[in-house]
PDBQT receptor file of N, H, CA, C and O in Angstrom, charges set to zero:
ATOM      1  N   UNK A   1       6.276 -18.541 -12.062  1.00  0.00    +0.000 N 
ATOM      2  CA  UNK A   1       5.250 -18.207 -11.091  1.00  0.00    +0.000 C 
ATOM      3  C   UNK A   1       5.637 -16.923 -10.369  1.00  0.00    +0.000 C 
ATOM      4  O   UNK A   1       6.749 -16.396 -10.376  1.00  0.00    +0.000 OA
ATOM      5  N   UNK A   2       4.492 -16.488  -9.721  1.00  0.00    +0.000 N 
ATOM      6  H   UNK A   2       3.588 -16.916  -9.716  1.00  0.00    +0.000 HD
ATOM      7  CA  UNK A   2       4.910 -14.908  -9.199  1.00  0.00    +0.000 C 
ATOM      8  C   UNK A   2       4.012 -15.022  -7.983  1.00  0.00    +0.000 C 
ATOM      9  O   UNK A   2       2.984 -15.698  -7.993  1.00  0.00    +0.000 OA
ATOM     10  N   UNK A   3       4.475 -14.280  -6.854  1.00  0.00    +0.000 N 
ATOM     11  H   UNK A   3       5.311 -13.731  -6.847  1.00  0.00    +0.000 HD
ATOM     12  CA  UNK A   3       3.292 -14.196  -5.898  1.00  0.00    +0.000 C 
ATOM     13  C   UNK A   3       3.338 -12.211  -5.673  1.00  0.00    +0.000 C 
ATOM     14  O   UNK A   3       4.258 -11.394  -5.690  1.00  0.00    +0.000 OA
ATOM     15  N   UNK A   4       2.011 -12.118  -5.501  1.00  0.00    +0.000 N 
ATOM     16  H   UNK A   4       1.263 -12.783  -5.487  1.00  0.00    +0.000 HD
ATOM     17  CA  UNK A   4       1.322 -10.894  -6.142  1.00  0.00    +0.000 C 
ATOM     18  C   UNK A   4       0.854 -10.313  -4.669  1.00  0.00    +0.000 C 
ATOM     19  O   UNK A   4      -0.181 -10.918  -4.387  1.00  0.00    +0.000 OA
ATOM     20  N   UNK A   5       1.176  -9.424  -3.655  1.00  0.00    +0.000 N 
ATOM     21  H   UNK A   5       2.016  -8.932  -3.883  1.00  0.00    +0.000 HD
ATOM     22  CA  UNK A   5       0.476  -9.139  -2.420  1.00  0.00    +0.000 C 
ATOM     23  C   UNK A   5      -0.015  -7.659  -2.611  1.00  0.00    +0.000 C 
ATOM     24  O   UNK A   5       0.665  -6.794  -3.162  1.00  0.00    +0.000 OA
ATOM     25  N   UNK A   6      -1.169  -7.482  -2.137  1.00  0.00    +0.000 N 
ATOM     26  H   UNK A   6      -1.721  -8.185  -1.690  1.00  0.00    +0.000 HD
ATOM     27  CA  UNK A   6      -1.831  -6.236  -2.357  1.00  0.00    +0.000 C 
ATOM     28  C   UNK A   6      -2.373  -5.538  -1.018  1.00  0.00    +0.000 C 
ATOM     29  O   UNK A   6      -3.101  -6.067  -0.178  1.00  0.00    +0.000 OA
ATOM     30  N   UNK A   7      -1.762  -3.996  -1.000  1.00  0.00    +0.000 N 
ATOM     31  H   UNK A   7      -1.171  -3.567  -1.683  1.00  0.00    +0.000 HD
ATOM     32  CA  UNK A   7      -2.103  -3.652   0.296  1.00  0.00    +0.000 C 
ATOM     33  C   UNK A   7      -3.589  -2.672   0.069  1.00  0.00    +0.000 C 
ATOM     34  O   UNK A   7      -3.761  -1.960  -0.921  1.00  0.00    +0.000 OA
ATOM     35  N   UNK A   8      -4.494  -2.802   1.102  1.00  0.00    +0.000 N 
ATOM     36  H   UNK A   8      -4.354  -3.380   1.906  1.00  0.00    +0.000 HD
ATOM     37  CA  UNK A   8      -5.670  -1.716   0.391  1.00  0.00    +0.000 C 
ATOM     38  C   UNK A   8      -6.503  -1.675   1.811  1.00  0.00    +0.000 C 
ATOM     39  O   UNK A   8      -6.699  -2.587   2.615  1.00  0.00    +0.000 OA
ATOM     40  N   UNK A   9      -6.888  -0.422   1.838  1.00  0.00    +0.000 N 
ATOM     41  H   UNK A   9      -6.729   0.319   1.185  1.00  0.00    +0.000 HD
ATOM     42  CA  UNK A   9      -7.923   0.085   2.760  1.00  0.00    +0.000 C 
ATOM     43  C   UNK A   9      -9.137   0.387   2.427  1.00  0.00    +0.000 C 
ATOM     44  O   UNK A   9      -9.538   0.298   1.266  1.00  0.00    +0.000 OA
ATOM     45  N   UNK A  10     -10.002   0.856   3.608  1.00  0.00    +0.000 N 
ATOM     46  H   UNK A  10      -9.676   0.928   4.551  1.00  0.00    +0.000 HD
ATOM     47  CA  UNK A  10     -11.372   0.924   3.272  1.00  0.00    +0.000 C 
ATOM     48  C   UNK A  10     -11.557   2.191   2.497  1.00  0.00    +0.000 C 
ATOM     49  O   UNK A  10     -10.684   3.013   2.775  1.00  0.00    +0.000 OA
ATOM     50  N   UNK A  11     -12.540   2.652   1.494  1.00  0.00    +0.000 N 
ATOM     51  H   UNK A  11     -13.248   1.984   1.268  1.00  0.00    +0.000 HD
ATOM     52  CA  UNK A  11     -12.980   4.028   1.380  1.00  0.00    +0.000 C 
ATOM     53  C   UNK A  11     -13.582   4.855   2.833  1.00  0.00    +0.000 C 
ATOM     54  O   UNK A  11     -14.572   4.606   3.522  1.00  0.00    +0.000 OA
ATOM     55  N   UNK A  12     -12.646   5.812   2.944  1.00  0.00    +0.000 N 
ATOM     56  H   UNK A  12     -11.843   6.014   2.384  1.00  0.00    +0.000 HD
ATOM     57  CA  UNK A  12     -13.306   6.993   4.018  1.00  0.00    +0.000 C 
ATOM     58  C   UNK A  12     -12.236   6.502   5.351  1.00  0.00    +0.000 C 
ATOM     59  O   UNK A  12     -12.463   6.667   6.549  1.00  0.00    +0.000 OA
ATOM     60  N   UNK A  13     -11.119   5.908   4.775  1.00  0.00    +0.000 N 
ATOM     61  H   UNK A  13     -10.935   5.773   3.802  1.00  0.00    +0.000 HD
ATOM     62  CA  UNK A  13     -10.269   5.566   6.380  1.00  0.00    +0.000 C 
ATOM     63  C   UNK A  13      -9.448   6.942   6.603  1.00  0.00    +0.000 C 
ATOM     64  O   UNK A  13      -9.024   7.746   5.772  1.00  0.00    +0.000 OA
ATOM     65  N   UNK A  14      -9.378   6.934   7.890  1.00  0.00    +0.000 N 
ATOM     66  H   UNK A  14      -9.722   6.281   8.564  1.00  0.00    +0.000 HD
ATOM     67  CA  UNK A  14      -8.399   7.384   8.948  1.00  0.00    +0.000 C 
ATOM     68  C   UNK A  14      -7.166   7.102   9.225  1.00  0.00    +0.000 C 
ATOM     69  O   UNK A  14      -6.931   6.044   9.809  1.00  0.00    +0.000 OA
ATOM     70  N   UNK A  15      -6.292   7.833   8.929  1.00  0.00    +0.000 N 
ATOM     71  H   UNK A  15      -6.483   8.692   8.455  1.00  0.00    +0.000 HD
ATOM     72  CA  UNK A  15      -4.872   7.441   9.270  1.00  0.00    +0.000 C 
ATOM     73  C   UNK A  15      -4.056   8.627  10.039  1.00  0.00    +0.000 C 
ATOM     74  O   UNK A  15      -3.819   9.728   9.543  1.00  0.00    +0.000 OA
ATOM     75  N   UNK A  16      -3.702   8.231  11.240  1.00  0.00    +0.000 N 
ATOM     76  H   UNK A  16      -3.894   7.337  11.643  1.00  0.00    +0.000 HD
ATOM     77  CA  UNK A  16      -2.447   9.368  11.489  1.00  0.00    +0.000 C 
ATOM     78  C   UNK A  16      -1.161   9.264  10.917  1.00  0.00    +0.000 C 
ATOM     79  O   UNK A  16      -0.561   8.256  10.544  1.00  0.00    +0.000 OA
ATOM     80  N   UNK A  17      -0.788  10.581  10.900  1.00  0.00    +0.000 N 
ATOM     81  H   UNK A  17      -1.275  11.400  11.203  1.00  0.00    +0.000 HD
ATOM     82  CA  UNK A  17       0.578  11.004  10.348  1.00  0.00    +0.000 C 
ATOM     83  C   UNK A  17       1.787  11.059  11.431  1.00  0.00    +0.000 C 
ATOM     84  O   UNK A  17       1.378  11.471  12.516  1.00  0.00    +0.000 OA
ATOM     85  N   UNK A  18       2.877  10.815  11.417  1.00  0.00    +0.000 N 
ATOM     86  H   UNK A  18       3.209  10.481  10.535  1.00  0.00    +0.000 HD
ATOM     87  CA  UNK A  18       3.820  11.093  12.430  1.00  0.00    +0.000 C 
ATOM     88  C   UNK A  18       3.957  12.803  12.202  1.00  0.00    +0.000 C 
ATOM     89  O   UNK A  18       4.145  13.273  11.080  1.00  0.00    +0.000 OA
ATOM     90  N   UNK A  19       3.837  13.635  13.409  1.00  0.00    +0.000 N 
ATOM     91  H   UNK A  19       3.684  13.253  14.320  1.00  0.00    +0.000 HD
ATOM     92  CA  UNK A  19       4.023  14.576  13.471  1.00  0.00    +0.000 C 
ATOM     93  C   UNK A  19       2.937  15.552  13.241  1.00  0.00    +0.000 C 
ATOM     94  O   UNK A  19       3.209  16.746  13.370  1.00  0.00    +0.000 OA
ATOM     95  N   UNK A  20       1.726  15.187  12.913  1.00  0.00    +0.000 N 
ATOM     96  H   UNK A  20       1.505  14.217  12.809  1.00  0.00    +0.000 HD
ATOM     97  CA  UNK A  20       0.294  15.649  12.860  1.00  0.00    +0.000 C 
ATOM     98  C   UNK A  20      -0.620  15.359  13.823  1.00  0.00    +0.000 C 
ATOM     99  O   UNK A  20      -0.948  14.202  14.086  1.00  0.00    +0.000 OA
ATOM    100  N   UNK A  21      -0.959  16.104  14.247  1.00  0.00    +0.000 N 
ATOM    101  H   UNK A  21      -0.692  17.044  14.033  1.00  0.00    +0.000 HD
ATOM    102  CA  UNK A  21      -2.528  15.639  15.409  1.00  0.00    +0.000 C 
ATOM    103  C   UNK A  21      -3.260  15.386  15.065  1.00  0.00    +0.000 C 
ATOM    104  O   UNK A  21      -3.583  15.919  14.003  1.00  0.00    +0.000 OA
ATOM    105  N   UNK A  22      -4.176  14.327  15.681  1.00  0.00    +0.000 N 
ATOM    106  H   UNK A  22      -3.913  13.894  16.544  1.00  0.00    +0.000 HD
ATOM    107  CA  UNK A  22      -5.314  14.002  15.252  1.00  0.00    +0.000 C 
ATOM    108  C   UNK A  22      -5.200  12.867  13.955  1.00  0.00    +0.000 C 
ATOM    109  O   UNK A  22      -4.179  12.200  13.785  1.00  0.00    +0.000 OA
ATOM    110  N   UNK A  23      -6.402  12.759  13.080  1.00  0.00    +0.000 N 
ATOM    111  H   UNK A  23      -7.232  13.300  13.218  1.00  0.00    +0.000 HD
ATOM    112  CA  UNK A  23      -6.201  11.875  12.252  1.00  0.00    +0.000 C 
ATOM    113  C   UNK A  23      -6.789  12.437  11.122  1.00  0.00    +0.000 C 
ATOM    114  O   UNK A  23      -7.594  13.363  11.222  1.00  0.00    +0.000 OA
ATOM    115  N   UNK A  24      -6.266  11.682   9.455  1.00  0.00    +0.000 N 
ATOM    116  H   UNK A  24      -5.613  10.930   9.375  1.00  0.00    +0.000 HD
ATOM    117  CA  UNK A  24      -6.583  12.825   8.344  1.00  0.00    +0.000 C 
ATOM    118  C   UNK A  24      -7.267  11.549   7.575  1.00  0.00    +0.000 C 
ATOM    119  O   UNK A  24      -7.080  10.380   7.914  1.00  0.00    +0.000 OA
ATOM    120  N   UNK A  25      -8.022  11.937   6.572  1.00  0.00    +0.000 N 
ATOM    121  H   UNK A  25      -8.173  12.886   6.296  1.00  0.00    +0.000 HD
ATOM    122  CA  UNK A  25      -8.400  11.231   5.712  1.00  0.00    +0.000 C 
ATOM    123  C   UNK A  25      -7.586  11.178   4.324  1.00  0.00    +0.000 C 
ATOM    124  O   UNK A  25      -6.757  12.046   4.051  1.00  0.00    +0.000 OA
ATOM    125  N   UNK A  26      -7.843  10.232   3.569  1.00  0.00    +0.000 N 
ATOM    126  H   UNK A  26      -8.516   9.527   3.791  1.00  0.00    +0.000 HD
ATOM    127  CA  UNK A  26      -6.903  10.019   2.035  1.00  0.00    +0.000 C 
ATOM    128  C   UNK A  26      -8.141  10.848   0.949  1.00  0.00    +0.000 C 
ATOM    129  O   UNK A  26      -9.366  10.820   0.827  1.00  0.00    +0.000 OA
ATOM    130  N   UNK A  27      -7.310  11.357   0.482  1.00  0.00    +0.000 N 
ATOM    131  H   UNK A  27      -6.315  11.380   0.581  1.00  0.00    +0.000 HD
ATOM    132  CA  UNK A  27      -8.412  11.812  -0.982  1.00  0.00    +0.000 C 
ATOM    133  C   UNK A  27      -7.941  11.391  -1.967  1.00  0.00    +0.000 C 
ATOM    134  O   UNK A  27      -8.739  10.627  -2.510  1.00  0.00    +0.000 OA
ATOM    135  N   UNK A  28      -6.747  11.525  -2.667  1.00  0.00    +0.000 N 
ATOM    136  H   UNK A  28      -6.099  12.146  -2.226  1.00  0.00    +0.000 HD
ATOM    137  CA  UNK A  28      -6.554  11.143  -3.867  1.00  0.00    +0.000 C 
ATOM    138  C   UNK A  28      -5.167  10.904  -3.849  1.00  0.00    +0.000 C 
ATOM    139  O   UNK A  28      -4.153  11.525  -3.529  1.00  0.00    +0.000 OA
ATOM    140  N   UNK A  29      -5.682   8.961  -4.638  1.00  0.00    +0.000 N 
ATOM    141  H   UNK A  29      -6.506   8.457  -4.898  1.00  0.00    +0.000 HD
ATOM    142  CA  UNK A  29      -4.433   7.853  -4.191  1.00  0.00    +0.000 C 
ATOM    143  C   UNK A  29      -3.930   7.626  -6.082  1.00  0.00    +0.000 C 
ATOM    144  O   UNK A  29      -4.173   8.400  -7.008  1.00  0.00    +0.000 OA
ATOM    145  N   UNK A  30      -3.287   6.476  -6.117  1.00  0.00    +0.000 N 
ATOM    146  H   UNK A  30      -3.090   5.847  -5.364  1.00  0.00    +0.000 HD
ATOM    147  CA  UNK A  30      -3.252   5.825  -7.063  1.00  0.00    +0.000 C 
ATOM    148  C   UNK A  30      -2.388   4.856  -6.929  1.00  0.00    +0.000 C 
ATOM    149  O   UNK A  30      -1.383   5.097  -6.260  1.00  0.00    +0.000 OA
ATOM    150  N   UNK A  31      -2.552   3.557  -7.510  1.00  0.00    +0.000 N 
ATOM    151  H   UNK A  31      -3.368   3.360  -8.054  1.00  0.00    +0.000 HD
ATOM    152  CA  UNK A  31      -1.880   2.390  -7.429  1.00  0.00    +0.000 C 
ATOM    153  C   UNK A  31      -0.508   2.227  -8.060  1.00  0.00    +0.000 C 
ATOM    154  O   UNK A  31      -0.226   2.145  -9.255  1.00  0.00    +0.000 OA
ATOM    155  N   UNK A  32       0.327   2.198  -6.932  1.00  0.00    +0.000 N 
ATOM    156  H   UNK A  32       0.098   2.265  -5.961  1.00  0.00    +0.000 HD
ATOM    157  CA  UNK A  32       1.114   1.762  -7.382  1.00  0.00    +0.000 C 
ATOM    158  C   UNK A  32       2.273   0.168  -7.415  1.00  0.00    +0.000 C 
ATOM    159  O   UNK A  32       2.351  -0.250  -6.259  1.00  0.00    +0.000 OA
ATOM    160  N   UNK A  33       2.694  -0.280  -7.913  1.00  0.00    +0.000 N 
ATOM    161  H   UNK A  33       2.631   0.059  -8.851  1.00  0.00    +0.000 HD
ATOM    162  CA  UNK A  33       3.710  -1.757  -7.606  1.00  0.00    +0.000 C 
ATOM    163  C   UNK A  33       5.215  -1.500  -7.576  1.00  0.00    +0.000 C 
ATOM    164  O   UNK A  33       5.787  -0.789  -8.403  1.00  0.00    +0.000 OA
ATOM    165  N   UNK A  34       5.714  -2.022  -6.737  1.00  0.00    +0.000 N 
ATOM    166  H   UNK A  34       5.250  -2.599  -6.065  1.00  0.00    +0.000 HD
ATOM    167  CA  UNK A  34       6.994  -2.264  -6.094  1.00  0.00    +0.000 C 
ATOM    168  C   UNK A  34       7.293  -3.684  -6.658  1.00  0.00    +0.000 C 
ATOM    169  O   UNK A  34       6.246  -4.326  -6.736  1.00  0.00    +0.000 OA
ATOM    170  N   UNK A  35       8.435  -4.413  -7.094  1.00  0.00    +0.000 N 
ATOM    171  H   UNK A  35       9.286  -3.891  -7.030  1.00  0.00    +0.000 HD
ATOM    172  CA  UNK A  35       8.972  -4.901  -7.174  1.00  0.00    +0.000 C 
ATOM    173  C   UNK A  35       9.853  -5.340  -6.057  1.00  0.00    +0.000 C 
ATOM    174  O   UNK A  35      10.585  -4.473  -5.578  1.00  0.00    +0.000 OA
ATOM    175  N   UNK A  36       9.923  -6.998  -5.375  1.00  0.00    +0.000 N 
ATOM    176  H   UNK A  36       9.329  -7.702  -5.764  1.00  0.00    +0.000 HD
ATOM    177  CA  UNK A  36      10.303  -7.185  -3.776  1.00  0.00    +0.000 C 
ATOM    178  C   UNK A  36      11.332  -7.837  -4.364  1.00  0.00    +0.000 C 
ATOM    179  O   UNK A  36      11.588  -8.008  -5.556  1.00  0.00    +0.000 OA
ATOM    180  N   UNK A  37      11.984  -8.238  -3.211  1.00  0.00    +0.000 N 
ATOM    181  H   UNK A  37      11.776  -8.100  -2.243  1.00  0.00    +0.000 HD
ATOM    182  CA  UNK A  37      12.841  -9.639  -2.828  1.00  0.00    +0.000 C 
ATOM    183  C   UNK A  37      12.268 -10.933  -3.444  1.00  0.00    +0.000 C 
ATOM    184  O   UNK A  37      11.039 -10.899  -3.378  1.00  0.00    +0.000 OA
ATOM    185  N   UNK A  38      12.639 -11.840  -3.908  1.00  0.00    +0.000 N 
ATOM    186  H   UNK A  38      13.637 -11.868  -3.962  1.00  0.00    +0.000 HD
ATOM    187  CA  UNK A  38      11.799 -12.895  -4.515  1.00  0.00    +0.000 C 
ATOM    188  C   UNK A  38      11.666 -13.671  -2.912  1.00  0.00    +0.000 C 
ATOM    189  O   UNK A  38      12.401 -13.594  -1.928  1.00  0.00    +0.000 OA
ATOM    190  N   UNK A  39       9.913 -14.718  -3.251  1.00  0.00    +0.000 N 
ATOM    191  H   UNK A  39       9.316 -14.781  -4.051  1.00  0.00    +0.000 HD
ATOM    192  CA  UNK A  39       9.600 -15.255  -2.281  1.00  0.00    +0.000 C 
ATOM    193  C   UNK A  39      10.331 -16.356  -2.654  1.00  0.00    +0.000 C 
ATOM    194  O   UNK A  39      10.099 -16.526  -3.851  1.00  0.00    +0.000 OA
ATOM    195  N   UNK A  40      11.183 -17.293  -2.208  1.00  0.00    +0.000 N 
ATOM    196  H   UNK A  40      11.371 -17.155  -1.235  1.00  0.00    +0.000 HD
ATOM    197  CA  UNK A  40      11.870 -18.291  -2.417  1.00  0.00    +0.000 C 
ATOM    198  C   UNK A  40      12.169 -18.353  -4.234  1.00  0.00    +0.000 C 
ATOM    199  O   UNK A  40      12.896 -17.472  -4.693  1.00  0.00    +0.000 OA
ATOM    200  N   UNK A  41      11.749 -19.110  -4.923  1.00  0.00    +0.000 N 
ATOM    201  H   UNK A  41      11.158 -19.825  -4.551  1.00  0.00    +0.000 HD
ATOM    202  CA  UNK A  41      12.222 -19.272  -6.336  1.00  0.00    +0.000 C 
ATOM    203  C   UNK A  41      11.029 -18.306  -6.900  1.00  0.00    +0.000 C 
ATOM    204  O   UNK A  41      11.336 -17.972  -8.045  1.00  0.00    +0.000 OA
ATOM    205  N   UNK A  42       9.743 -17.722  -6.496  1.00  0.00    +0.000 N 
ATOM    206  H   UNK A  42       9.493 -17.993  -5.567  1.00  0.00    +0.000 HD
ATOM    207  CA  UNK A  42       8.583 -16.919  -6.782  1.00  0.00    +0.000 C 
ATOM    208  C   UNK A  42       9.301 -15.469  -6.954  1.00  0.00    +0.000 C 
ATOM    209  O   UNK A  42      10.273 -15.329  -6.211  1.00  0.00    +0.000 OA
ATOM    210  N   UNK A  43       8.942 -14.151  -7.966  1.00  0.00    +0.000 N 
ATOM    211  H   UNK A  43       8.153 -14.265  -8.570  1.00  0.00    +0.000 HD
ATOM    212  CA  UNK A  43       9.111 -13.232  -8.045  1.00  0.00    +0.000 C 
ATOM    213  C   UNK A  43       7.680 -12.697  -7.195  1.00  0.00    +0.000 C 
ATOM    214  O   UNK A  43       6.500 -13.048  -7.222  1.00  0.00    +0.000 OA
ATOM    215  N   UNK A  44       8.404 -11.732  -6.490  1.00  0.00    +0.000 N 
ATOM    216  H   UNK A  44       9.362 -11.446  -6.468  1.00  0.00    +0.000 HD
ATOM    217  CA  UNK A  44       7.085 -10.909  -5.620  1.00  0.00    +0.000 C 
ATOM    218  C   UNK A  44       7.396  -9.508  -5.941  1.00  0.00    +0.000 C 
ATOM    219  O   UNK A  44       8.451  -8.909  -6.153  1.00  0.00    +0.000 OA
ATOM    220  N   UNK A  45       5.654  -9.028  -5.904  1.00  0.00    +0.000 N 
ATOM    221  H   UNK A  45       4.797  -9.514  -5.732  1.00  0.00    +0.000 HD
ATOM    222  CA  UNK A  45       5.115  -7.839  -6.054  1.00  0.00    +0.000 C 
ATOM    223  C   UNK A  45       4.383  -7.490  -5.113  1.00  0.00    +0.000 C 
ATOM    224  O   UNK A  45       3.673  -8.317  -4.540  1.00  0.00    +0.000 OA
ATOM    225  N   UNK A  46       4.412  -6.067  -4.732  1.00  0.00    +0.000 N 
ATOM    226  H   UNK A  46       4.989  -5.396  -5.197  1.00  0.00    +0.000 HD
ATOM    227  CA  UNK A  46       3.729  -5.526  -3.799  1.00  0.00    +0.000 C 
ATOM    228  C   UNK A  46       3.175  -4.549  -4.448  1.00  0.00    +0.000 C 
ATOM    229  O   UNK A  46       3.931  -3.905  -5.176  1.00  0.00    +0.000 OA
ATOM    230  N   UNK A  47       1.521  -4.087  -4.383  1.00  0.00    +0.000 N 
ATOM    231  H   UNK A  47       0.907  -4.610  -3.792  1.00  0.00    +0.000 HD
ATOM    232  CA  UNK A  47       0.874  -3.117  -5.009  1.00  0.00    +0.000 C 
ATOM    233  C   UNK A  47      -0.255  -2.769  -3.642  1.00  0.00    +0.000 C 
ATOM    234  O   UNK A  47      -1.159  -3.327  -3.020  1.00  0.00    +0.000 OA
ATOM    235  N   UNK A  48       0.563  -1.333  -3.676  1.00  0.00    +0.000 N 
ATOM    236  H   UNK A  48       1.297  -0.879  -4.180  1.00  0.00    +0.000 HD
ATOM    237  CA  UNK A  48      -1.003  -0.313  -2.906  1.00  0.00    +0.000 C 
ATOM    238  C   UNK A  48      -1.301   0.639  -3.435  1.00  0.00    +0.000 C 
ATOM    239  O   UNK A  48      -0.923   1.099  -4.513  1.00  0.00    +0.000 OA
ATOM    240  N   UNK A  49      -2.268   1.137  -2.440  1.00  0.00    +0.000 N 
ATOM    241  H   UNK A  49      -2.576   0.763  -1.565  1.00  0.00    +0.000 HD
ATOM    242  CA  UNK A  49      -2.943   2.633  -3.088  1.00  0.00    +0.000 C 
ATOM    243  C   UNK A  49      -2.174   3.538  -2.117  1.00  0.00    +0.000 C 
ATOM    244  O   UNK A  49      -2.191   3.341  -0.902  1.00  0.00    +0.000 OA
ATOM    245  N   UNK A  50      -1.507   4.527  -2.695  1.00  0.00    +0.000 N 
ATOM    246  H   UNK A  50      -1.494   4.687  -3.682  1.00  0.00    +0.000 HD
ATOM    247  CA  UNK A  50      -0.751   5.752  -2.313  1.00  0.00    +0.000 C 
ATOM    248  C   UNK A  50      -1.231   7.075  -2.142  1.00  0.00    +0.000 C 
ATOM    249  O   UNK A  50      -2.408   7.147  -2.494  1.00  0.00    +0.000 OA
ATOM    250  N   UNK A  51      -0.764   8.154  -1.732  1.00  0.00    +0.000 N 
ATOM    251  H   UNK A  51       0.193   8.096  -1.446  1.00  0.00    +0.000 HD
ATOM    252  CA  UNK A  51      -1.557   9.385  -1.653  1.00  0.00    +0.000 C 
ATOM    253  C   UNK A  51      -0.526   9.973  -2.860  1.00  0.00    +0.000 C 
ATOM    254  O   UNK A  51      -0.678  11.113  -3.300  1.00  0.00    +0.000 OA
TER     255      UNK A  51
């Protein structure tokens, strides 16, 4: 068994940057997966969308 967590935002979000003013938008992401710590005897994955 595996437990699978997925991080994801809206289309057209806002995010600030440390060290940037104001707030920027994402244009072009792509998914990627991380490989975690296992959740107890479960292998875990973490997958988001990246810039």
């Amino acid at each position: 068994m595996e437990l699978h967590i997925k991080v994801d935002f809206a289309e057209g979000a806002t995010f600030a940057y440390l060290g940037v003013e104001g707030v920027c938008k994402v244009h072009d992401t792509r998914e990627k997966t991380w490989g975690y710590r296992n959740f107890f005897q479960y292998r875990c994955y973490i997958t988001a969308r990246v810039p």
